[in-house]
TORRO-112002 format. One record per atom (N, C-alpha, C, O): x, y, z; residue number from 0. Coordinates in steps of 0.02 Angstrom, whole numbers, padded with zeros to 5 digits. Layout:
BEGIN
PAKOL       xx       yy       zz   num
PAKOL        X        Y        Z   NUM
...
This chain:
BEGIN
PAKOL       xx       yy       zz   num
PAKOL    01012    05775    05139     0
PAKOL    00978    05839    05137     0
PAKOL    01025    05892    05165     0
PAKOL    01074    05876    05198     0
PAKOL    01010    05956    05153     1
PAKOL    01054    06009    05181     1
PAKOL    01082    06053    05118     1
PAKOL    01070    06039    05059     1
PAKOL    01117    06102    05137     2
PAKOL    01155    06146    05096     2
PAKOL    01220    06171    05125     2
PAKOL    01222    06195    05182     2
PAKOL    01264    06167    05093     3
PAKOL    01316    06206    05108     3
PAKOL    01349    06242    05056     3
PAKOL    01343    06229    04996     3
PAKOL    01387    06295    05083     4
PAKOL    01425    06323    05043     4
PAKOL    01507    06311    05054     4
PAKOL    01528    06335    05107     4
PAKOL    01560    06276    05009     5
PAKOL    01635    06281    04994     5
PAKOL    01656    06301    04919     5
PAKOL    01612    06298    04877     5
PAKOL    01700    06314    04907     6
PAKOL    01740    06356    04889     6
PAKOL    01777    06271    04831     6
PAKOL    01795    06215    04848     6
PAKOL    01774    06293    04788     7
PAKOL    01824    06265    04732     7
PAKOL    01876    06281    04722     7
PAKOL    01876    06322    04676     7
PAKOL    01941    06267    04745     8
PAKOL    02006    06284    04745     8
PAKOL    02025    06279    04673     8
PAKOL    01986    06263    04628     8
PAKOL    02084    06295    04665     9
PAKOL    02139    06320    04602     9
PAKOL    02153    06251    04578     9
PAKOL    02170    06247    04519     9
PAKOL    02147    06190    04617    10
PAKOL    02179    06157    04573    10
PAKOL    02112    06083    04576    10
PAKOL    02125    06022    04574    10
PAKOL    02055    06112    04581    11
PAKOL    01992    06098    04575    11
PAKOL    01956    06044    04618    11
PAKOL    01930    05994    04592    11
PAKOL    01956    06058    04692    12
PAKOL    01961    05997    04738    12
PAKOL    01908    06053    04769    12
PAKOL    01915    06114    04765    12
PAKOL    01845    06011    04804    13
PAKOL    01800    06043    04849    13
PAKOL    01794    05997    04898    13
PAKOL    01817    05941    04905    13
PAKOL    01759    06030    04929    14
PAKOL    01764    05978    05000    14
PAKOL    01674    05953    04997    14
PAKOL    01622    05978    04975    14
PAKOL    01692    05891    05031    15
PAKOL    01626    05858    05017    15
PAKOL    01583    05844    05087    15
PAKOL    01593    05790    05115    15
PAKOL    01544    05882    05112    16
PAKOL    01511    05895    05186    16
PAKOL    01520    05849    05229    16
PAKOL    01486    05805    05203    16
PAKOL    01546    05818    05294    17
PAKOL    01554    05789    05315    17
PAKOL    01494    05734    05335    17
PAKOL    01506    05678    05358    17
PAKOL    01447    05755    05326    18
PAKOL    01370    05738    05331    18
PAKOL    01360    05683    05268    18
PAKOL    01336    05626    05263    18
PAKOL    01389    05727    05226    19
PAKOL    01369    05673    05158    19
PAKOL    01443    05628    05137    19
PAKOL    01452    05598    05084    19
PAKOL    01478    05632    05177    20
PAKOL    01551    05583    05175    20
PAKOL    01535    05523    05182    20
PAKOL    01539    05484    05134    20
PAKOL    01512    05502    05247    21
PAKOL    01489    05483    05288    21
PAKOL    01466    05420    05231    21
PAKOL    01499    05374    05208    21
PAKOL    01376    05447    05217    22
PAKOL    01356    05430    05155    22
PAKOL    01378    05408    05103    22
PAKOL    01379    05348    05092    22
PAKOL    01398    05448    05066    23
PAKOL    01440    05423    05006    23
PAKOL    01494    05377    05004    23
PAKOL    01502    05346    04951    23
PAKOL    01543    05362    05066    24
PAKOL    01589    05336    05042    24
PAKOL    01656    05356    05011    24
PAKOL    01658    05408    04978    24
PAKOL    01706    05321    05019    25
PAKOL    01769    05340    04999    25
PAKOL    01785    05375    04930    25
PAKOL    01822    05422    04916    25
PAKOL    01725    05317    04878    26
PAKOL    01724    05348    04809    26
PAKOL    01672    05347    04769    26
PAKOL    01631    05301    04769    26
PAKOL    01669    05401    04731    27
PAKOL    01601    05422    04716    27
PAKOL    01584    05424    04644    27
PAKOL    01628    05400    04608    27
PAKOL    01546    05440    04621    28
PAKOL    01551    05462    04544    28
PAKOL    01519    05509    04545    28
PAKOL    01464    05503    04571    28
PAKOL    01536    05568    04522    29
PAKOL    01510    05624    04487    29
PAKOL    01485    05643    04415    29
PAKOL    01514    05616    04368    29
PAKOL    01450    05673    04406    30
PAKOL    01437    05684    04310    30
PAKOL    01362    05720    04300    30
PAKOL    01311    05717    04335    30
PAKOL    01377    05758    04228    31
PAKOL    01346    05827    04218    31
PAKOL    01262    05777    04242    31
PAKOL    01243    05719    04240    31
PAKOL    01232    05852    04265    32
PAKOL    01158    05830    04306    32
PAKOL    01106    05883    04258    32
PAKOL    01117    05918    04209    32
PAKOL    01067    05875    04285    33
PAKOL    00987    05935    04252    33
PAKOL    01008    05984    04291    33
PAKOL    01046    05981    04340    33
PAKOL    00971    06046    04258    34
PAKOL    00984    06104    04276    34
PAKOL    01031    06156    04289    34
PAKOL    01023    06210    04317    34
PAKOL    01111    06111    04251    35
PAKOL    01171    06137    04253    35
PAKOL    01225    06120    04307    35
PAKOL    01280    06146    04316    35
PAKOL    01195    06067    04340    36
PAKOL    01228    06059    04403    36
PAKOL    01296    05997    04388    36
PAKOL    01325    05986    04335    36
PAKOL    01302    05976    04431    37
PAKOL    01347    05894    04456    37
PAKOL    01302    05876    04479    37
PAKOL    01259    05912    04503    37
PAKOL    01298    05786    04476    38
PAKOL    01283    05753    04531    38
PAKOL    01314    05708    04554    38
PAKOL    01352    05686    04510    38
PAKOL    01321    05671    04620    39
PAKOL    01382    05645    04660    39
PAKOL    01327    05574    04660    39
PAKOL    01269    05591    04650    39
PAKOL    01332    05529    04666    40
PAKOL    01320    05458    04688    40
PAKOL    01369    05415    04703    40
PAKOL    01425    05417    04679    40
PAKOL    01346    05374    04745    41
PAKOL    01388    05315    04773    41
PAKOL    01379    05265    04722    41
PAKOL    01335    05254    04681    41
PAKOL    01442    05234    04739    42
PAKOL    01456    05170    04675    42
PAKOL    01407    05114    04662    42
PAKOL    01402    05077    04613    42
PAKOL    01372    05117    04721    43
PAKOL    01290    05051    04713    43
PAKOL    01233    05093    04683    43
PAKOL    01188    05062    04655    43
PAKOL    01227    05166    04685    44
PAKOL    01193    05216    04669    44
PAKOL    01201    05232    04571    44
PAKOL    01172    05242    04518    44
PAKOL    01249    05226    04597    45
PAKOL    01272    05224    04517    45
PAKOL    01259    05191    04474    45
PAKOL    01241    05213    04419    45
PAKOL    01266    05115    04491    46
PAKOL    01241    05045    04462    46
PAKOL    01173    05042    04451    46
PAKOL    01148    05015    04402    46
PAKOL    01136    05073    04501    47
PAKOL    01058    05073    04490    47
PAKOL    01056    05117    04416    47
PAKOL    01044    05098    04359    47
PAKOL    01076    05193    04449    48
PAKOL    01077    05224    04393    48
PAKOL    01083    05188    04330    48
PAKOL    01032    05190    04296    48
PAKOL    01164    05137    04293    49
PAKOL    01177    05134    04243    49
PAKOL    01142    05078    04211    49
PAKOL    01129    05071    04151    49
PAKOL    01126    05036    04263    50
PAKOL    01077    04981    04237    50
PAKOL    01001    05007    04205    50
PAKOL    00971    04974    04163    50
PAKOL    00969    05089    04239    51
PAKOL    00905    05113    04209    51
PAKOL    00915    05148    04135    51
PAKOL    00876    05162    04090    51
PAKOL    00996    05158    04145    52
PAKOL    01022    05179    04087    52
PAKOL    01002    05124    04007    52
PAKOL    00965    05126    03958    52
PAKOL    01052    05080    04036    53
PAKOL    01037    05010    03975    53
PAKOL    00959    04982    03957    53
PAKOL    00943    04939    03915    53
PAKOL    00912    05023    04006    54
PAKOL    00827    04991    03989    54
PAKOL    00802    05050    03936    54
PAKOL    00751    05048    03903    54
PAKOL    00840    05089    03936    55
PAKOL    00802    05140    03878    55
PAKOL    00841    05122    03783    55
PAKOL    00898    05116    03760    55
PAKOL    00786    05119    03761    56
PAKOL    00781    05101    03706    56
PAKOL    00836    05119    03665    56
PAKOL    00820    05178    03653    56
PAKOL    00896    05109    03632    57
PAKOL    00958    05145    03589    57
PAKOL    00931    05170    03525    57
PAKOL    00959    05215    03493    57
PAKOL    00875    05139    03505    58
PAKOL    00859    05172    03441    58
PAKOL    00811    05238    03437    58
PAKOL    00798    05263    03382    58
PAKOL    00782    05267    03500    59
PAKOL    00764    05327    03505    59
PAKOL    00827    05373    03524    59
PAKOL    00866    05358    03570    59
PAKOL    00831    05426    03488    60
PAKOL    00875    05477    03480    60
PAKOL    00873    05502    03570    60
PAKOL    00923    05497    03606    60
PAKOL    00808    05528    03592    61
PAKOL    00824    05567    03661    61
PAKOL    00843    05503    03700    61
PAKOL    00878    05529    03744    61
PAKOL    00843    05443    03712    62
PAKOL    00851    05411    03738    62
PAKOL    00958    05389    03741    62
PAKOL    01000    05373    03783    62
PAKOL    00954    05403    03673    63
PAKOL    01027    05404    03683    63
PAKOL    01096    05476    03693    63
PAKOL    01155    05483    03706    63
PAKOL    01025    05521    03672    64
PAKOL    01077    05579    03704    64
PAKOL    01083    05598    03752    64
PAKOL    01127    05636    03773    64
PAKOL    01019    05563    03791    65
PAKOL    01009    05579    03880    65
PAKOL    01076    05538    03896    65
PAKOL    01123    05570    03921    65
PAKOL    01084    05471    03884    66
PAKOL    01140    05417    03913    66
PAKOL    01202    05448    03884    66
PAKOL    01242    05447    03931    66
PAKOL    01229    05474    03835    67
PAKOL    01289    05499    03802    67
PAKOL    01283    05552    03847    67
PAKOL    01340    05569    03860    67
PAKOL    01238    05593    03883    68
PAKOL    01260    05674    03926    68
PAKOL    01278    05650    03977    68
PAKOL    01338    05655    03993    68
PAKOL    01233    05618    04015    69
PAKOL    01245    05577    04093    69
PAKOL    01320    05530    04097    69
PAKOL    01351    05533    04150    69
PAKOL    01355    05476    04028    70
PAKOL    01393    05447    04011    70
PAKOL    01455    05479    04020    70
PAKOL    01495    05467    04065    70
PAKOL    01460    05520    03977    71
PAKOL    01527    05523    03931    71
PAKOL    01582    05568    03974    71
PAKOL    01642    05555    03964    71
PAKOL    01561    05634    04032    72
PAKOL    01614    05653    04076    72
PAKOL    01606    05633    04153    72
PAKOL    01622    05666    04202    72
PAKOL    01568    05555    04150    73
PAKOL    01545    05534    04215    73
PAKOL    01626    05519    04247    73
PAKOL    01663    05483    04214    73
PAKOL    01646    05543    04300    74
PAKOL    01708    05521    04353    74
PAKOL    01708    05469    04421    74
PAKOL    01670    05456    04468    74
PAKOL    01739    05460    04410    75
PAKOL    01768    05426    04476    75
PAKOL    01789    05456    04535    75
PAKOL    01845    05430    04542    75
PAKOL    01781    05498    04584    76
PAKOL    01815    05508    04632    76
PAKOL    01823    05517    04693    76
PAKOL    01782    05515    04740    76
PAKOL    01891    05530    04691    77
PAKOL    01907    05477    04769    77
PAKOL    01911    05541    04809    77
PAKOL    01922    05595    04782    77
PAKOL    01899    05533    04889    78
PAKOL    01914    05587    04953    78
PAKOL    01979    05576    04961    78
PAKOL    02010    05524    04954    78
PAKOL    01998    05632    04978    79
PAKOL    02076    05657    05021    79
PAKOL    02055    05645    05096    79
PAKOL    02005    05622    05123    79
PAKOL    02115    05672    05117    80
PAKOL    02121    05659    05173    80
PAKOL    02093    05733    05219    80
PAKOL    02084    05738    05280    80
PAKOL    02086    05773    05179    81
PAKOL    02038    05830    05201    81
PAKOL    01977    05833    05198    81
PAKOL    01946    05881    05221    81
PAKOL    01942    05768    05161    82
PAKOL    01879    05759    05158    82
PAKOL    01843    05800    05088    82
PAKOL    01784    05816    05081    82
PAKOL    01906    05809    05038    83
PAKOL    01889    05858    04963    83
PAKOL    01886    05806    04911    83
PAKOL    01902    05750    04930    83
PAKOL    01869    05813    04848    84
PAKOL    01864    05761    04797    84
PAKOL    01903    05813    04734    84
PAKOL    01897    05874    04731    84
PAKOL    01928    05785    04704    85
PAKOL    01941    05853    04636    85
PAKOL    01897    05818    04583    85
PAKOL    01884    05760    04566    85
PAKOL    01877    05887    04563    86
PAKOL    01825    05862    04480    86
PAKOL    01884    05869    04448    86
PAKOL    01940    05886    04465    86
PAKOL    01858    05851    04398    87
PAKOL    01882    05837    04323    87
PAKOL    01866    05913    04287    87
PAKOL    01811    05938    04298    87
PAKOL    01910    05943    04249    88
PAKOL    01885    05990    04208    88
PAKOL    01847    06001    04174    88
PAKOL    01810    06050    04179    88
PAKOL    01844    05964    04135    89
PAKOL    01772    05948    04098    89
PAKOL    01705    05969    04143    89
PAKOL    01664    06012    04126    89
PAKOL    01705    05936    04195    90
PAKOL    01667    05935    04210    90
PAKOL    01622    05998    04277    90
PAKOL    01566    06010    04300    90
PAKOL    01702    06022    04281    91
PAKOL    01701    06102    04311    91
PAKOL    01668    06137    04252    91
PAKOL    01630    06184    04263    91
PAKOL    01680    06119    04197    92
PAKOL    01664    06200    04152    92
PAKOL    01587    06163    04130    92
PAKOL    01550    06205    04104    92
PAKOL    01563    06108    04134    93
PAKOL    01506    06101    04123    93
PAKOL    01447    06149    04156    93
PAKOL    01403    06183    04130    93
PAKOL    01463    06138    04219    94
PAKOL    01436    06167    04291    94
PAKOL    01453    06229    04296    94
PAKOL    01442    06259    04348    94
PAKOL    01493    06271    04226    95
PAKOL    01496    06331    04254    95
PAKOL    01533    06346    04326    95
PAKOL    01513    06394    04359    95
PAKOL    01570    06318    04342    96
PAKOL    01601    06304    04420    96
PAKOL    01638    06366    04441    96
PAKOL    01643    06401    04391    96
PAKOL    01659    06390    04482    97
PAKOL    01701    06457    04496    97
PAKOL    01743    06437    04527    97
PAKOL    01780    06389    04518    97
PAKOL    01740    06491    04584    98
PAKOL    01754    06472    04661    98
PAKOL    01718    06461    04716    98
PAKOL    01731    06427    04766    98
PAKOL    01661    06501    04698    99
PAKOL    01600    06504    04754    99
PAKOL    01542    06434    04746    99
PAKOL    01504    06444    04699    99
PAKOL    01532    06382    04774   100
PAKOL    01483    06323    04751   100
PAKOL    01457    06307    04811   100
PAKOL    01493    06310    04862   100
PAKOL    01371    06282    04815   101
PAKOL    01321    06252    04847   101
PAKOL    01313    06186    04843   101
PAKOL    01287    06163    04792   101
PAKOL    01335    06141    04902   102
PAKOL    01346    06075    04888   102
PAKOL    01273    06057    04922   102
PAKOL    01253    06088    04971   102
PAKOL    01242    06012    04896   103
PAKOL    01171    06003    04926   103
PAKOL    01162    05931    04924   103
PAKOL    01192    05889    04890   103
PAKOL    01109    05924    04971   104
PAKOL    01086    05846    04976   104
PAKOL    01020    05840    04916   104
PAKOL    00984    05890    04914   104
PAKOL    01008    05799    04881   105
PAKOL    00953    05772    04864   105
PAKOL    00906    05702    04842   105
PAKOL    00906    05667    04792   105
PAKOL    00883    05701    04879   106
PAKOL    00838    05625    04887   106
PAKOL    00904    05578    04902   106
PAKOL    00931    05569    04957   106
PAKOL    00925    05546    04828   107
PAKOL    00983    05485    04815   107
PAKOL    01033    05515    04807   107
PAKOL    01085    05482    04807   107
PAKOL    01039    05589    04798   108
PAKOL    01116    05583    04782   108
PAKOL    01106    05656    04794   108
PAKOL    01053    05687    04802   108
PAKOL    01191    05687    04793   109
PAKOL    01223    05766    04823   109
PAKOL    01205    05802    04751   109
PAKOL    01186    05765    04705   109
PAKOL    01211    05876    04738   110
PAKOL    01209    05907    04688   110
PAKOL    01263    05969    04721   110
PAKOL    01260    06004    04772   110
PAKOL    01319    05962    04658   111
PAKOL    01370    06021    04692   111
PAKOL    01341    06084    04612   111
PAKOL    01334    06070    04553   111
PAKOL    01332    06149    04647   112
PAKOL    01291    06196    04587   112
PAKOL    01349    06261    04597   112
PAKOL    01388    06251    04643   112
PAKOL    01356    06304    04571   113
PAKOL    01390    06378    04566   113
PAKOL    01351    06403    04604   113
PAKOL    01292    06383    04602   113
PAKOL    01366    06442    04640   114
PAKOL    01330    06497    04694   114
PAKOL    01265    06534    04667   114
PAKOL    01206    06533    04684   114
PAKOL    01311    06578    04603   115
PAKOL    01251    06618    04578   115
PAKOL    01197    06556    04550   115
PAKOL    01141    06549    04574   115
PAKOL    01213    06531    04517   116
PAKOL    01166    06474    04477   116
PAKOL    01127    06450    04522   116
PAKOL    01070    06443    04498   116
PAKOL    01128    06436    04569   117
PAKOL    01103    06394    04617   117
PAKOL    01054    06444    04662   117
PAKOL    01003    06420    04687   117
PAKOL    01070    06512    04673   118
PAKOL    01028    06557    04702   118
PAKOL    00986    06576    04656   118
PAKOL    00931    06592    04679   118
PAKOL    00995    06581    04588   119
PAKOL    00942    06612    04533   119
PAKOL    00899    06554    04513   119
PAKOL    00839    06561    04505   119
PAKOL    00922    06513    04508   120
PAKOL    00874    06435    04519   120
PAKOL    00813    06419    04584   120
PAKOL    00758    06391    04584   120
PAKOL    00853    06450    04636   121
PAKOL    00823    06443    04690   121
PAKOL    00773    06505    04681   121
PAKOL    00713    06499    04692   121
PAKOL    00790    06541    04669   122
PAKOL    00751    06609    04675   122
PAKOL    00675    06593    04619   122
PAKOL    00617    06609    04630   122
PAKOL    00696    06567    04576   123
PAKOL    00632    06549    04508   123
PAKOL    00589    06502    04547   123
PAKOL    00531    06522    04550   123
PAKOL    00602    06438    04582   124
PAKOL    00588    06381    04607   124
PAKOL    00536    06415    04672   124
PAKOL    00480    06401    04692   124
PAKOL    00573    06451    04685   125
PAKOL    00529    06474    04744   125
PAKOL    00486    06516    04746   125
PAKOL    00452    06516    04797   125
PAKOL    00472    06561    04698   126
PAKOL    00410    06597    04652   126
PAKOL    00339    06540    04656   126
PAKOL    00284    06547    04682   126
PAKOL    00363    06495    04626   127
PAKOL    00312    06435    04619   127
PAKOL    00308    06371    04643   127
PAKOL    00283    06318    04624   127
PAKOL    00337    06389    04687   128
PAKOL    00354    06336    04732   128
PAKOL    00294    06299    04756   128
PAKOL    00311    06241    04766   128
PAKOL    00203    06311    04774   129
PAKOL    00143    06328    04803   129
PAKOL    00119    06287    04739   129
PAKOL    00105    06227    04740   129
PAKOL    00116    06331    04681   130
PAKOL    00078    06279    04596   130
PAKOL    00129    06229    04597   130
PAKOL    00098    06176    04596   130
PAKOL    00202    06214    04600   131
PAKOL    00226    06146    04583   131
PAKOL    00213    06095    04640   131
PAKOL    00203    06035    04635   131
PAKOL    00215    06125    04686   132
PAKOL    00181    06056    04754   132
PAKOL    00123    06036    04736   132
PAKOL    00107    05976    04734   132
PAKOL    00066    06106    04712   133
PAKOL    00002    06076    04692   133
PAKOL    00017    06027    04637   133
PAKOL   -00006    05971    04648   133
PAKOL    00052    06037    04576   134
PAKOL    00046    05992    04524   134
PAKOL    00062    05929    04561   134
PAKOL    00032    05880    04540   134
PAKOL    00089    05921    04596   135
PAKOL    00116    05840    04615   135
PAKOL    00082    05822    04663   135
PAKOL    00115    05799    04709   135
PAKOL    00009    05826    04671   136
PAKOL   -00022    05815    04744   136
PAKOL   -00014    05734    04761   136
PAKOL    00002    05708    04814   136
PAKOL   -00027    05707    04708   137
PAKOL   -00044    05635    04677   137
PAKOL    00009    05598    04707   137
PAKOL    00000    05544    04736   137
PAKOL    00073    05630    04698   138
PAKOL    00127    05604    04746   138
PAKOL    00139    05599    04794   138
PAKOL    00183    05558    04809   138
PAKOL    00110    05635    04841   139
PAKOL    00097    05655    04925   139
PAKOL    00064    05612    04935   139
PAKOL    00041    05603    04991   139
């Protein structure tokens, strides 16, 4: 859990919160998420992930374009010794990435978002923030 804000350097390396280092581990996988973002998981995190992957049906169409989006610019990567990871290009311009980015905790795994993206997201989310808790009471 948490938020922070770092900075995406020039040669595409962010730093990964020391909080969620910790967590994650040496190496991680990253790859395009909902709502425009990244998401970061650990390599046992992942496995859960890819194994819920292989239970969805191949011959339904959304079922395989969900696994081909989540799939196909998923990375590998490893921390420096500054505690930064570099994305993959691809996967910077998925995310809309800049310089300015909100690295966040959520539930199982980190979400690294663009600043603005992530404040105008936040800003909608939090309008209705009151009706979407109500819709999910059932979950509480």
């Amino acid at each position: 859990m948490g938020e922070y804000q770092h900075n995406l350097d020039a040669k595409g390396r962010i730093i990964i919160p020391a909080k969620f280092r910790d967590e994650l581990g040496e190496t991680m996988i990253v790859t395009r998420w909902l709502d425009g973002c990244l998401a970061i998981y650990t390599e046992d995190q992942w496995q859960e992930l890819y194994k819920k992957l292989q239970t969805l049906p191949s011959t339904k169409r959304e079922a395989r374009r969900f696994t081909h989006m989540i799939m196909a610019k998923a990375a590998e990567c490893r921390l420096d010794s500054q505690g930064r990871i570099r994305l993959p290009n691809p996967l910077i311009v998925e995310a809309s990435l800049e310089k300015e980015c909100v690295v966040i905790g959520v539930s199982d795994h980190v979400e690294i978002w663009d600043k603005d993206k992530w404040n105008a997201y936040y800003d909608v989310a939090s309008e209705s923030f009151e009706d979407i808790a109500e819709s999910l009471t059932e979950f509480f």
